[in-house]
N, C-alpha and C positions, 0 to 999 in steps of 0.2 A: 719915179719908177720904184716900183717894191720888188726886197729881195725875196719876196716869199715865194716857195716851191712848193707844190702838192705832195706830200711825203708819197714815197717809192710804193711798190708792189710789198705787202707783205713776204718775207719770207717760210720757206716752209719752216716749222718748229721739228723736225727730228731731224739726230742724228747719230751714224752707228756709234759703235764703243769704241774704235779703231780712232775714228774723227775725235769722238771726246776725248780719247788719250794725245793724239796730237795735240788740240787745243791747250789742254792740261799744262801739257811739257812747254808749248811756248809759254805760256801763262808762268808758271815758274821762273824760265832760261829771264823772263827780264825783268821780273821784280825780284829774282835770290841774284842771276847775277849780272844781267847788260844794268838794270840801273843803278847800283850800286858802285857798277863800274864808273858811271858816265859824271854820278854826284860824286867821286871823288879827282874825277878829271874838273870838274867844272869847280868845286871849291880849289883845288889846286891852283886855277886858272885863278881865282878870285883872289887867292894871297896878290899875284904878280904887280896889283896896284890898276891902273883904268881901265873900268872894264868895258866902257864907250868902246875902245880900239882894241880890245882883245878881243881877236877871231876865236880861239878856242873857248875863250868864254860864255860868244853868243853862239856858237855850233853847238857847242855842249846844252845851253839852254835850249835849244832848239832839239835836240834831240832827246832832253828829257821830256819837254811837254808833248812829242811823237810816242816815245815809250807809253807818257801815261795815259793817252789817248787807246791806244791800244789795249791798254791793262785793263781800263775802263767799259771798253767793247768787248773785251774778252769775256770778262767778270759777268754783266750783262745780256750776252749772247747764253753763256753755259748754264744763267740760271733759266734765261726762257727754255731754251731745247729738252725734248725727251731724248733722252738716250734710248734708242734699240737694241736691245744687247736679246734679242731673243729669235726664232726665225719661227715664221707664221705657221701652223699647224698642217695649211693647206703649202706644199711647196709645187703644185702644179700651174699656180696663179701668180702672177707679177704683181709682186707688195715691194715695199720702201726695203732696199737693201738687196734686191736679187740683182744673179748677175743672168742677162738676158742678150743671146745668140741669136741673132737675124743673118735669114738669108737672102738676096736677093735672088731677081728670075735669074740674071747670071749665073747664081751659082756663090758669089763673093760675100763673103761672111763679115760681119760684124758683132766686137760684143761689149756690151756695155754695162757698167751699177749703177744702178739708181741709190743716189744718196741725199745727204743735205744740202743745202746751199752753200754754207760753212767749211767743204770738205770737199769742193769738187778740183780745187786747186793739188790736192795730194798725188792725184795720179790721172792718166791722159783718157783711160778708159770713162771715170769716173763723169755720171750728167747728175744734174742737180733735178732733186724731183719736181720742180717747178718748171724745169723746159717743157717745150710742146713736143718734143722727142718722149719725154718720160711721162707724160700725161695720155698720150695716145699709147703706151706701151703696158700703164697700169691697171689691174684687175684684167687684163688677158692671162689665155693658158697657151700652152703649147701646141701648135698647128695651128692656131688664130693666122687671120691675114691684115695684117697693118699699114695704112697709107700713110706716108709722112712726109709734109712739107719742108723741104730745102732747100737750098740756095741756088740749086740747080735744078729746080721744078720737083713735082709731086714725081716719088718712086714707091713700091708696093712692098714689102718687106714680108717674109714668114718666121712668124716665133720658130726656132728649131731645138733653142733650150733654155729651163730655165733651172738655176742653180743657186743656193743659198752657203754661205758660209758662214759653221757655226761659230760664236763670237768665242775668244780664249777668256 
């Protein structure tokens, strides 16, 4: 039997300037200072003599080779992505970075940003521009009428705004 696996969906390559500085700053916090932390716990641990039977030894190993997994991904990820740091000329149309107000027949509002895939973790509103939410949402304007499939069947949504935030 083979461990081979079809590699994943492409992810989308942008993302805002907001995400890039997050990324940024983890990217720093653990190569200036979780790892530096962790290599001096782990050679510490490596003076104490067997290190077969030293838990902090193999924790510590273990969690630099996570660190650098991740340093790795980071480093990697920030050189594929464009950063957007700019808002589209047209802001009446739903581009990568709008924040977009739907209402239902209800009446009950919802609002969401389309971002990166990288960046949808930061905040609850945030969807990644590769959902089927943000794909049926993009290149509409305002008073569009949108169907979108959910978990609780197909409901009808109206753009009622779309809004951009300029980058600092």
């Amino acid at each position: 039997m083979s461990r081979y696996r079809p590699p994943g969906a492409p992810k989308g390559a942008y993302i805002t300037k907001e995400g890039a500085d997050k990324l940024l700053a983890e990217l720093k916090y653990l190569w200036k200072v979780k790892r530096p932390e962790v290599t001096q716990t782990v050679s510490d641990a490596a003076k104490l003599g067997d290190r077969s039977e030293n838990a902090e030894y193999i924790y510590g190993k273990k969690q630099l080779r996570e660190i650098d997994r991740r340093v790795r991904y980071l480093e990697k990820r920030l050189d594929q992505c464009t950063v957007v740091d700019r808002v589209p000329l047209d802001r009446s149309t739903v581009f990568f970075g709008a924040w977009v107000t739907l209402e239902d027949d209800d009446g009950h509002q919802e609002r969401f940003r389309i971002v990166g895939p990288d960046e949808i973790d930061h905040h609850d509103a945030y969807i990644s521009m590769d959902s089927p939410v943000a794909k049926a949402l993009l290149k509409r304007s305002e008073g569009d009428e949108v169907v979108l499939r959910r978990a609780d069947g197909e409901r009808t949504f109206f753009i009622e705004l779309i809004e951009y935030v300029d980058p600092v």
